[in-house]
C-alpha positions as CSV (number, residue, x, y, z in Angstrom):
1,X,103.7,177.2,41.8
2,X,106.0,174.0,41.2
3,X,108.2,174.2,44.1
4,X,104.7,173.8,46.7
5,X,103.8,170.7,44.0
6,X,107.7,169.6,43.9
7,X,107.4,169.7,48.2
8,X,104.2,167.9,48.3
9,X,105.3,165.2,46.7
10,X,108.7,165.0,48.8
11,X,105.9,164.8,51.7
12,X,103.9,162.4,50.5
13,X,107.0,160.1,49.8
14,X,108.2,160.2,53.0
15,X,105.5,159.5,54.6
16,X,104.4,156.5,52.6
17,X,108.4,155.5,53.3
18,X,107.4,156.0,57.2
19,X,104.7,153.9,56.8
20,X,106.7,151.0,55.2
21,X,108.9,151.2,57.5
22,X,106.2,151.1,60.2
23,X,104.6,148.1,58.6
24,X,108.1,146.6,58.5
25,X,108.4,146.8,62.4
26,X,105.1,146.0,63.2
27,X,105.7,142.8,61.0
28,X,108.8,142.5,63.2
29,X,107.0,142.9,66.5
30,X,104.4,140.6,65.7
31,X,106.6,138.0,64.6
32,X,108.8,138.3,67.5
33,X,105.9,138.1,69.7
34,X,104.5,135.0,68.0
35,X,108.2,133.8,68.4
36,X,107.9,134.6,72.1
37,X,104.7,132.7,72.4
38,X,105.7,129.6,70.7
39,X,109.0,129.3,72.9
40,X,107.1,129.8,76.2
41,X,104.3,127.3,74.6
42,X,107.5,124.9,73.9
43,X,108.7,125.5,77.6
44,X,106.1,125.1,79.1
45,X,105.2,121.4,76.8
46,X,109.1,120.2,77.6
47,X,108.5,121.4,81.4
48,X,105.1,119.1,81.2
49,X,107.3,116.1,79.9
50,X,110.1,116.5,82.1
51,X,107.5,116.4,85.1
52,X,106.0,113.2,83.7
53,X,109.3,111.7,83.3
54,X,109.9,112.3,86.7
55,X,106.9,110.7,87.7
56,X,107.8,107.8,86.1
57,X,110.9,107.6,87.2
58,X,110.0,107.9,90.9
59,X,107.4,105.1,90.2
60,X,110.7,103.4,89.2
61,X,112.9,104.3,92.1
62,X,110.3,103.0,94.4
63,X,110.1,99.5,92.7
64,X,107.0,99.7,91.4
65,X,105.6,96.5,89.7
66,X,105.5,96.2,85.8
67,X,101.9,96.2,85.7
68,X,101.7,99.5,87.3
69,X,104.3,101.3,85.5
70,X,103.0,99.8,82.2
71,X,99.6,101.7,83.0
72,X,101.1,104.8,84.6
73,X,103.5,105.5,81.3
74,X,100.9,104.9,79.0
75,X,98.3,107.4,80.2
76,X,101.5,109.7,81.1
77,X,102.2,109.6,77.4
78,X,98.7,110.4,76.5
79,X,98.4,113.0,78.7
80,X,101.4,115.2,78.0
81,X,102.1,114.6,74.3
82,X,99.9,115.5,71.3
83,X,98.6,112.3,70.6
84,X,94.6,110.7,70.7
85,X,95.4,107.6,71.7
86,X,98.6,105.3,73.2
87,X,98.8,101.7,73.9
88,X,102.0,99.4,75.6
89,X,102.0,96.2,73.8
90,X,104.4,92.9,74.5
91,X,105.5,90.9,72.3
92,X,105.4,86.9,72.2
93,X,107.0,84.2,70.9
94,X,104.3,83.1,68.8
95,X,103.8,85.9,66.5
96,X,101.4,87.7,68.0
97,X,101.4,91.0,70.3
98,X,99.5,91.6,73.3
99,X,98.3,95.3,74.5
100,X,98.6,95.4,78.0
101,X,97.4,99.1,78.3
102,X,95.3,101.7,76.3
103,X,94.2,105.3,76.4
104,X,92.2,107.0,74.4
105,X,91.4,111.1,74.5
106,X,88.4,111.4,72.3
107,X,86.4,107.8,74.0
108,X,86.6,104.6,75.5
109,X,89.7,102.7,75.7
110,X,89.9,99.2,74.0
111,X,89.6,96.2,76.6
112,X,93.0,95.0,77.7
113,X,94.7,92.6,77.5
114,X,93.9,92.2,74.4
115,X,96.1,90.0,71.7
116,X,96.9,90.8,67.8
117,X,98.2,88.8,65.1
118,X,101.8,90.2,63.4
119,X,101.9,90.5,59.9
120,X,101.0,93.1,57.1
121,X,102.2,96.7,57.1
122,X,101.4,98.4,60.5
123,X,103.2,99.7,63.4
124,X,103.7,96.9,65.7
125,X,104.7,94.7,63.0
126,X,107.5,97.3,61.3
127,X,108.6,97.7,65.2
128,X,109.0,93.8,65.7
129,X,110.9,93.0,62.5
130,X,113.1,96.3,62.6
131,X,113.8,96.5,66.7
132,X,113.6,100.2,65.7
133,X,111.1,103.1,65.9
134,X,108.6,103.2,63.1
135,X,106.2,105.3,61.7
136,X,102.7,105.8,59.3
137,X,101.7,108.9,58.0
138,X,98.6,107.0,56.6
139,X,96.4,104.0,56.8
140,X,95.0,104.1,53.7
141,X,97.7,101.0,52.8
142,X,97.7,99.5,55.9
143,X,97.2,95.8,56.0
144,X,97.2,93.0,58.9
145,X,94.7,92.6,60.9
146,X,96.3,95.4,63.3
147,X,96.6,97.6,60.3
148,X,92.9,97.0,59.5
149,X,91.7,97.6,62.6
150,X,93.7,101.2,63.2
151,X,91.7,102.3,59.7
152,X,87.9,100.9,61.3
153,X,89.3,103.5,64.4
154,X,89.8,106.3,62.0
155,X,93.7,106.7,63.5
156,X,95.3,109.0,60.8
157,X,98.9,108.7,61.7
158,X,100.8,106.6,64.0
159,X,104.2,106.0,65.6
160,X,105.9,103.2,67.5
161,X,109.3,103.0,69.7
162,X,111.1,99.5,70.4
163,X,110.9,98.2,74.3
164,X,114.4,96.5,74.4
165,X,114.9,94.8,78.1
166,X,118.7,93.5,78.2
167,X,119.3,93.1,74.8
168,X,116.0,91.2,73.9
169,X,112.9,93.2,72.1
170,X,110.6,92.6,74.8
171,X,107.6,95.2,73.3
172,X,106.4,98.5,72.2
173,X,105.0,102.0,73.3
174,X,102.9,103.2,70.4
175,X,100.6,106.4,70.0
176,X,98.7,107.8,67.1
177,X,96.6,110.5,66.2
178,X,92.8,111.2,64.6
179,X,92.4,111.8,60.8
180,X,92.5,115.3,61.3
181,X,95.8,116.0,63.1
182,X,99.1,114.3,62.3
183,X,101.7,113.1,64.8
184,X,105.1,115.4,65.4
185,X,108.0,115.0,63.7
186,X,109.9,114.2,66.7
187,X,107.3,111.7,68.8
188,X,109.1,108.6,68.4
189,X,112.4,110.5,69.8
190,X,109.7,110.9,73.1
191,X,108.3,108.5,72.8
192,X,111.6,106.5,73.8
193,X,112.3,108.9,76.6
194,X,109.7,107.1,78.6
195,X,110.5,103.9,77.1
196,X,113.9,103.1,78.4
197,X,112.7,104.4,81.7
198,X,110.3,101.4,81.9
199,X,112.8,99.3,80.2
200,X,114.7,99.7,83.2
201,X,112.0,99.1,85.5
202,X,111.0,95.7,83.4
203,X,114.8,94.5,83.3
204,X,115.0,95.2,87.8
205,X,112.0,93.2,88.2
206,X,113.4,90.6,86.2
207,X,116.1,90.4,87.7
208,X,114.6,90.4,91.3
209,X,112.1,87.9,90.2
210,X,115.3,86.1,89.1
211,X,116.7,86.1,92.4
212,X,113.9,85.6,94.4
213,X,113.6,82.4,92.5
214,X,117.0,81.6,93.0
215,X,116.7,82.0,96.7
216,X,113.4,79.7,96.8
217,X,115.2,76.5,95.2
218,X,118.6,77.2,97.8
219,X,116.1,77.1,100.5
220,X,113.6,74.2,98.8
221,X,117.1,72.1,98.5
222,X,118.5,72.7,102.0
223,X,115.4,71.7,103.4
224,X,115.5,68.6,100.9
225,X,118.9,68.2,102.3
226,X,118.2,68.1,105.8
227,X,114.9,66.0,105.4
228,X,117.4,63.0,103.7
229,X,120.2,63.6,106.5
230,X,117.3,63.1,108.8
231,X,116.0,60.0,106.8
232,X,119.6,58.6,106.8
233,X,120.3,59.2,110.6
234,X,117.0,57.6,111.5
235,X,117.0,54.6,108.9
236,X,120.7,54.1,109.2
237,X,123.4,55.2,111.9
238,X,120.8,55.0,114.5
239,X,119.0,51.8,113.3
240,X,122.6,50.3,114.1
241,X,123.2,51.7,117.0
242,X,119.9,50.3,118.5
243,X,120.9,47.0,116.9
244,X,124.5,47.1,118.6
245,X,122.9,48.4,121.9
246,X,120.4,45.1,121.8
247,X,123.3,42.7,121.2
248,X,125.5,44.7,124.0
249,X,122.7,44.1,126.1
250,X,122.4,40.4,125.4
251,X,125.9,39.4,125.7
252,X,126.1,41.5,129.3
253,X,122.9,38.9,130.4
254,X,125.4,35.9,129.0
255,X,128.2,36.6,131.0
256,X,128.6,34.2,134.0
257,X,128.3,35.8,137.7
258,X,131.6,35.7,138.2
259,X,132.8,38.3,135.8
260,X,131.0,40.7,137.7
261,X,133.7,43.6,136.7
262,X,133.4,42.6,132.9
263,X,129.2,43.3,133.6
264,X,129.8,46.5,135.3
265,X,132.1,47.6,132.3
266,X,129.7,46.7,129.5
267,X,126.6,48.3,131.3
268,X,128.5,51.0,131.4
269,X,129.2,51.2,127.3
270,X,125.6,49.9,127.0
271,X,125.0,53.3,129.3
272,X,127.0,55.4,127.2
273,X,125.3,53.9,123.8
274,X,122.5,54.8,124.9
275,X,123.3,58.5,125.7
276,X,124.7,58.6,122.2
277,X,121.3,57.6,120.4
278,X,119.8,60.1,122.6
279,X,121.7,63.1,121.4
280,X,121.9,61.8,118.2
281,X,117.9,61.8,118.1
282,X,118.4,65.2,119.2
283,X,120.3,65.9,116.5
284,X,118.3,64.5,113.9
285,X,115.2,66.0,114.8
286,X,117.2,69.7,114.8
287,X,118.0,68.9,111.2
288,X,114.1,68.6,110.4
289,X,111.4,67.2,112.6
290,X,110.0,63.8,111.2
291,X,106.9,65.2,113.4
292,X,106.5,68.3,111.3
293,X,105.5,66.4,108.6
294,X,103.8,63.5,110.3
295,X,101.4,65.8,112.1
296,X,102.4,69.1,110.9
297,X,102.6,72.9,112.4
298,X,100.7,72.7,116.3
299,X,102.7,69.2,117.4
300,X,105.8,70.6,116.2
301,X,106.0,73.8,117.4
302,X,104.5,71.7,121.2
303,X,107.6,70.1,120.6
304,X,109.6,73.2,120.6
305,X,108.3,75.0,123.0
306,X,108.2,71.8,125.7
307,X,112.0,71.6,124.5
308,X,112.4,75.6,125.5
309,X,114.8,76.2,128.5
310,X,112.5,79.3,128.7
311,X,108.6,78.9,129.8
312,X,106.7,79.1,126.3
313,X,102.4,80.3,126.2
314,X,102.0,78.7,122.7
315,X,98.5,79.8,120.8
316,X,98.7,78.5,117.5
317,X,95.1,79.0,115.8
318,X,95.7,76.4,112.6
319,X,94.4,73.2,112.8
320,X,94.8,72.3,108.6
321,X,97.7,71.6,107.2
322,X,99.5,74.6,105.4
323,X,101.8,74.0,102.4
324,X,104.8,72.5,103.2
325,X,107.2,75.4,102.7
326,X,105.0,77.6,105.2
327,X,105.2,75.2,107.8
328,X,109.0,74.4,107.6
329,X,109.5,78.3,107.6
330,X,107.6,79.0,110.5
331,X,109.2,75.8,112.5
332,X,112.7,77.2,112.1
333,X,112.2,80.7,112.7
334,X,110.5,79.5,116.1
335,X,113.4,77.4,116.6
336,X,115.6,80.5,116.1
337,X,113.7,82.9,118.0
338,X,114.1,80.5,120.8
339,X,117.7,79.7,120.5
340,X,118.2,83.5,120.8
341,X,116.0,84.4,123.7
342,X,117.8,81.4,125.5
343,X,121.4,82.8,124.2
344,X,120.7,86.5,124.3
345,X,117.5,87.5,126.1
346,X,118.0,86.9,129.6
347,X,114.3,86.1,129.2
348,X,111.7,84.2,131.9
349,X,109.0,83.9,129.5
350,X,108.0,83.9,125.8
351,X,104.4,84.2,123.8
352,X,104.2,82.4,120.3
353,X,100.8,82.9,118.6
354,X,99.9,81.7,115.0
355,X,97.1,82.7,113.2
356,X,95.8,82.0,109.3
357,X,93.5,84.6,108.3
358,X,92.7,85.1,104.3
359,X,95.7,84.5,102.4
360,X,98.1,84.9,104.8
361,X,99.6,83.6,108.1
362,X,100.5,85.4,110.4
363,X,103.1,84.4,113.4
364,X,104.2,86.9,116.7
365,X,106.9,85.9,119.2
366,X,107.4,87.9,122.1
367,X,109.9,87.7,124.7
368,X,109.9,90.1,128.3
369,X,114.4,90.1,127.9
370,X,117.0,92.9,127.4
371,X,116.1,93.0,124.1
372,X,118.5,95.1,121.9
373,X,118.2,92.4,119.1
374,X,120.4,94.0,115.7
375,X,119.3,91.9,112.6
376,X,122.4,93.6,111.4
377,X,124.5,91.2,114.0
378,X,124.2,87.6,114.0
379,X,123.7,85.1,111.1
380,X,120.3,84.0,112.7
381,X,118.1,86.9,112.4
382,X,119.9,87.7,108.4
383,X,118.7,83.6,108.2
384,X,115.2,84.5,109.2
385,X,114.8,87.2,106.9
386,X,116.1,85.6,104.0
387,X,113.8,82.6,104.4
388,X,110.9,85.0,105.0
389,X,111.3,87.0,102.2
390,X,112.2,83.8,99.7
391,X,108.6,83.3,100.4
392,X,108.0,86.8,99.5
393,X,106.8,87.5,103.1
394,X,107.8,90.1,105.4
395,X,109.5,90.5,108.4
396,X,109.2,93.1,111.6
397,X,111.5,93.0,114.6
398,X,111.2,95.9,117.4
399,X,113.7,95.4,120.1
400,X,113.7,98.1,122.3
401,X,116.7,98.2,124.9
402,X,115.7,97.0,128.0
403,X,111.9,96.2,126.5
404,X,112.2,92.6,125.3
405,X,111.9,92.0,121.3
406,X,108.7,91.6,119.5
407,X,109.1,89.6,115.7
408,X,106.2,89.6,113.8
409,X,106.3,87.4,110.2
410,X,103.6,87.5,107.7
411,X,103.8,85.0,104.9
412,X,101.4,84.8,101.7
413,X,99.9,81.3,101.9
414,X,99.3,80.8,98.1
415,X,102.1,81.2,95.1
């Protein structure tokens, strides 16, 4: 009678042992598999960031403009991190910082560009006198009006990273969350993966901003140059030379008949003087036309095209006056276009039209030459293009061998 009691019991034993042990690897497998799903959920959310950082940095690649990556990045970051709401803000030299974008997941976005005052315990403000990341877990001791105004919104928890643009704080990506959710541990670490990429875009426009303004005053004083040798040729050497040209003239009338040889020699140097103020006229008005800005664009480029070795059709459709650097622009890449047809071309006739339309002005030249025109040869064309795009215009040349060249200018009449 025991030993049936004495093996039940071994039974039961072993198979409450096979059930802990079952328990033990179902715990197992169920932990692995929640593992499992949290690392593909992980991929998958760093897979989603590295595509928007992509994104971004293509927008960068391609030069895109402040204002657009500003916008882009900010809804990027709402989109693919964890957050309610995100918001670019620069700051200024006054205290204050000004949210140039804003997104919001659960409603409206705030109007931008709006502008905050700097002070009290908030984001922006920890950001600005630290240059580093900051963080709030709460807003219950917020202050400033920034601070005051996150509570009103009901943001729970909120994060900031530091825009630094060559060396210099120049603003701040922040996002935060809703009362019932706080922000990751690691969001201001990704935060500033998007941040230095539009860092970098902020710091390139600078610096071509920089050097388009550079360009602008070399080209603004060359012209200022030209116009005063222009001045000083007309008001000086070749006031003179008419002067000694009158006084050559008047002593050759005082000599007696008999010198006839010492006439003939003088009106020959009286001849010759002559020439000289000629081509020096010539020259002068190569330097800068006093016409252009006596009468401005149509009589100057008449000028230009009755000067033309080559038969010019000249359509210019402007009858006001366009701001100075416009018409100086367009007067010398005529001139150019010219010069090269009657060097290069081979040419028998060339069309010039002008036309203002909107904002802009547009100017063709066409020529019927060999064409074969290389703006990678030959200091004119690289002369025409950087003028044109000083003005932050732009500039087309086809030049087909054999099919004549076709330039075609565009240049933004205002800024």
């Amino acid at each position: 009678m025991a030993e049936p009691i004495v093996k039940e019991r071994n039974d039961l034993a072993r198979l409450a042992e096979e059930q802990a042990a079952l328990r033990r690897v179902s715990t197992l497998a169920l932990a692995t598999a929640i593992a499992n799903a949290e690392s593909r959920a992980a991929l998958a959310r760093l897979a989603e960031e590295q595509a928007s950082l992509r994104r971004v940095a293509t927008l960068v690649a391609h030069g895109a403009s402040p204002e657009e990556l500003i916008t882009a990045v900010t809804e990027e970051v709402g989109h693919v991190l964890p957050v309610d709401r995100a918001s670019m803000g620069r700051y200024r030299s006054d205290g204050t910082v000004t949210i140039l974008a804003d997104w919001n997941r659960t409603g409206p976005s705030s109007p931008t560009p709006s502008r905050w005052a700097l002070g009290g315990r908030n984001v922006p403000t920890l950001v600005a006198q630290t240059r580093r990341p900051a963080r709030m877990d709460s807003h219950a001791e917020a202050s400033g009006s920034i601070g005051l105004a996150a509570r009103e919104r009901g943001v729970g928890s909120s994060a900031g990273t530091p825009i630094i643009v060559e060396g210099r704080l120049w603003g701040l990506m922040s996002a935060g969350s809703n009362l019932q959710r706080a922000l990751p541990a690691d969001i201001e670490a990704r935060l500033a993966s998007f941040t230095e990429l539009l860092a970098t875009a902020i710091a390139n426009a600078q610096s071509r901003a920089e050097l388009a303004a550079s360009r602008a005053r070399i080209a603004a004083a060359a012209d200022e140059t030209r116009r005063q040798i222009e001045r000083d040729l007309h008001d000086g050497t070749q006031q003179r030379l008419v002067s000694l040209g009158l006084k050559l003239r008047a002593a050759q009338a005082a000599i007696p008949p008999q010198l006839g040889e010492l006439n003939d020699e003088l009106a020959q140097v009286a001849s010759g003087l002559a020439s000289v103020q000629d081509e020096l006229r010539e020259i002068a008005h190569g330097i800068h036309p006093a016409i252009l800005a006596q009468g401005g664009l149509r009589p100057a480029l008449k000028t230009l095209a009755r000067r033309s070795v080559i038969p010019v059709e000249l359509d210019v459709g402007v009858d006001a006056r366009l701001p100075e650097r416009i018409e100086v622009a367009v007067y010398y890449i005529v001139s150019e276009a010219l010069t090269n047809a009657a060097k290069h071309a081979r040419a028998s006739l060339i069309d010039i039209h002008v036309r203002a339309h909107g904002d802009a002005l547009d100017l063709h030249v066409r020529d019927n030459g060999a064409g074969g025109a290389d703006p990678a040869r030959g200091s004119g064309l690289l002369g025409m293009r950087d003028r044109v795009e000083t003005l932050a215009g732009t500039i087309g040349i086809d030049s087909p061998a054999g099919a004549g060249t076709s330039l075609h200018v565009e240049l933004p009449l205002a800024g």
